[in-house]
N, C-alpha and C positions, 0 to 999 in steps of 0.2 A: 418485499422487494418491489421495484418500478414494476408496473404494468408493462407490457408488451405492445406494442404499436400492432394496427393490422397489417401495415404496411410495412414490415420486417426485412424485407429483401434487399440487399447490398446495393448501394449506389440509389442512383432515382432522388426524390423529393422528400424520402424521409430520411435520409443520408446526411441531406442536404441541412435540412431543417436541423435533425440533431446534433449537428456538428454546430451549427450557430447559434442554438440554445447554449451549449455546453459550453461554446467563447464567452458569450453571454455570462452567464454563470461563475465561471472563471475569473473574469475582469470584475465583477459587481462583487466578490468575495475579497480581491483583493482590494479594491477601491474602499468598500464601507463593511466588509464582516458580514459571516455568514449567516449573522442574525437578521440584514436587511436584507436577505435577499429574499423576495416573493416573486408569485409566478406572472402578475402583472410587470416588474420590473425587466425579468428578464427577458416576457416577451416583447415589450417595449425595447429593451438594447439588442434583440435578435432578428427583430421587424419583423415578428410572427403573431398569428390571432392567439390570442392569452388560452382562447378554445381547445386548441390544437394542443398545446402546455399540457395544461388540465385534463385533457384526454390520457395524455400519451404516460404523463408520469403522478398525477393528482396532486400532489403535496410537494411544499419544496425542498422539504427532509427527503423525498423520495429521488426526487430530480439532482439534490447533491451528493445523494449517493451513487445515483447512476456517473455522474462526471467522477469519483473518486474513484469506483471500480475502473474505468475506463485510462484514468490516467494511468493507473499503480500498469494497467498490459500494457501500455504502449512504450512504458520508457524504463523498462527494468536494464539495466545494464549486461554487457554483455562479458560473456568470459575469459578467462585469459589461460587459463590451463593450469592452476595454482591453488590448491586449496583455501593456503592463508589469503593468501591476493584477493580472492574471488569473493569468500566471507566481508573481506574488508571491503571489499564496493559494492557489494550490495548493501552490507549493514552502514557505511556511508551516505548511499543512496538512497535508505530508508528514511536517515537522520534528515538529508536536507529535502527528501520531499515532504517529511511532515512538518520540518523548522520554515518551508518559504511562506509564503501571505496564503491564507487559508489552508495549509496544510492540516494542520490538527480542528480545525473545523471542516473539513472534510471527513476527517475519520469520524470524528463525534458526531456527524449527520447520518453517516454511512450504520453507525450501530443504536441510532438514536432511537426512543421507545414508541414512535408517532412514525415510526415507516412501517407498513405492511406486515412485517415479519420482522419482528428485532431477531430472533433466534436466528433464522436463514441470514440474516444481515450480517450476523456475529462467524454463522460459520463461514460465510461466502467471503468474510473479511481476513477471516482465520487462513481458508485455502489459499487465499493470492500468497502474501505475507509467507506462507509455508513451501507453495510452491517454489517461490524466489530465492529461498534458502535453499529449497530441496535439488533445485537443479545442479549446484557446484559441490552437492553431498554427494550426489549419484556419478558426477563426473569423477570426480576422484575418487570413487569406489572400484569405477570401471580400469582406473588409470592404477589400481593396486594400493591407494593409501587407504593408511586408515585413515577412520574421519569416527566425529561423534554423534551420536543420533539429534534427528531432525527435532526429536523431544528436547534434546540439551541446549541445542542451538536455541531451541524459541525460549528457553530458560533462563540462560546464559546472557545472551545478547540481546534478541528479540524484546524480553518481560522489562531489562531494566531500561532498554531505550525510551519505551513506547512510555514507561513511568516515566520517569524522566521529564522529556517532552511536554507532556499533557501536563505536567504538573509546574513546568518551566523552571525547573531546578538550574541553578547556574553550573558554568562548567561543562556542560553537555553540547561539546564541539565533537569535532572530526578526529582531533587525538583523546579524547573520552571512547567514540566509536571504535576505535583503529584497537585502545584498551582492552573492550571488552571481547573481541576477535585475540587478541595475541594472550590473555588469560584463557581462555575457551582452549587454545592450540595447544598452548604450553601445557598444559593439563594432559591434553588428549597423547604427546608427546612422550609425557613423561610416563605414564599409563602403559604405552607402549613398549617403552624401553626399560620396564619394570617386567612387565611381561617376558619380554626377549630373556633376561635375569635371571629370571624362577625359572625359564625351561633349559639352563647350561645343566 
């Protein structure tokens, strides 16, 4: 995982700094691919000492990881009180943040064998991804539905996406996504109402 800045504390110059790194970063990924980007280039389009870079994240497998964790929290979608809905915008949202310019080279940097800790990398890639599912599982648990475990979800939907994608398989739009959410449902549905059946 990145190294930790000493200067950690919200707002101030290193706030500052990593936010303009991470633009940096960002634009140099989609302009030429994540295999050009080094830590000379992005301090050069951040207008920061390459020093500072190098300190703060070492590697530039480390530094795209830190902007991929960073993106997945800030723009996860919000809920609508729907189980099926909810699924389908997130599992949506997962497809077109990994289909935009640098998307799946983000991910492949973020789990890459040359960051610090591939392991921590893999789980800490794992947690977001699960969170974002987990939350519209727990909503609609609270709200009385059933719903299918956070296991089946990353099975279901999450395993073939994420193949998919990486692999650039055709076919793999928003009604592929929308698919693998109303198979997951319909399942979870019928389970139910099989259920309800066997206890007349």
């Amino acid at each position: 995982m990145p190294a930790k800045s000493k200067d950690s504390r919200p707002g101030g110059r290193s706030a500052r700094v990593r936010a303009a790194v991470h633009r940096a970063v960002v634009d140099l990924v989609q302009e030429a691919g994540a295999d050009k980007v080094t830590i000379p280039a992005v301090a050069r389009r951040a207008g920061v000492n390459p020093s500072s870079v190098y300190r703060r994240w070492g590697t530039a497998s480390a530094l795209l990881a830190d902007v991929a964790a960073r993106r997945q929290d800030e723009e996860t979608p919000e809920l609508v009180g729907d189980l099926r809905q909810d699924l389908e915008r997130v599992t949506v949202w997962t497809l077109t943040d990994l289909s935009r310019p640098g998307g799946v080279a983000f991910f492949r940097a973020e789990v890459a064998p040359d960051v610090d800790d591939r392991k921590a990398g893999l789980r800490a890639c794992l947690e977001r991804v699960s969170a974002r599912f987990r939350a519209p599982l727990e909503a609609a648990a609270r709200r009385g539905e059933t719903t299918p475990s956070l296991e089946r979800v990353l099975d279901r939907v999450v395993a073939p996406l994420y193949f998919r994608v990486v692999f650039s398989i055709p076919g793999t739009d928003e009604n592929f996504a929308r698919g693998l959410v109303a198979e997951l449902c319909d399942a979870v549905d019928a389970g139910a109402a099989g259920m309800v059946r066997s206890q007349r």
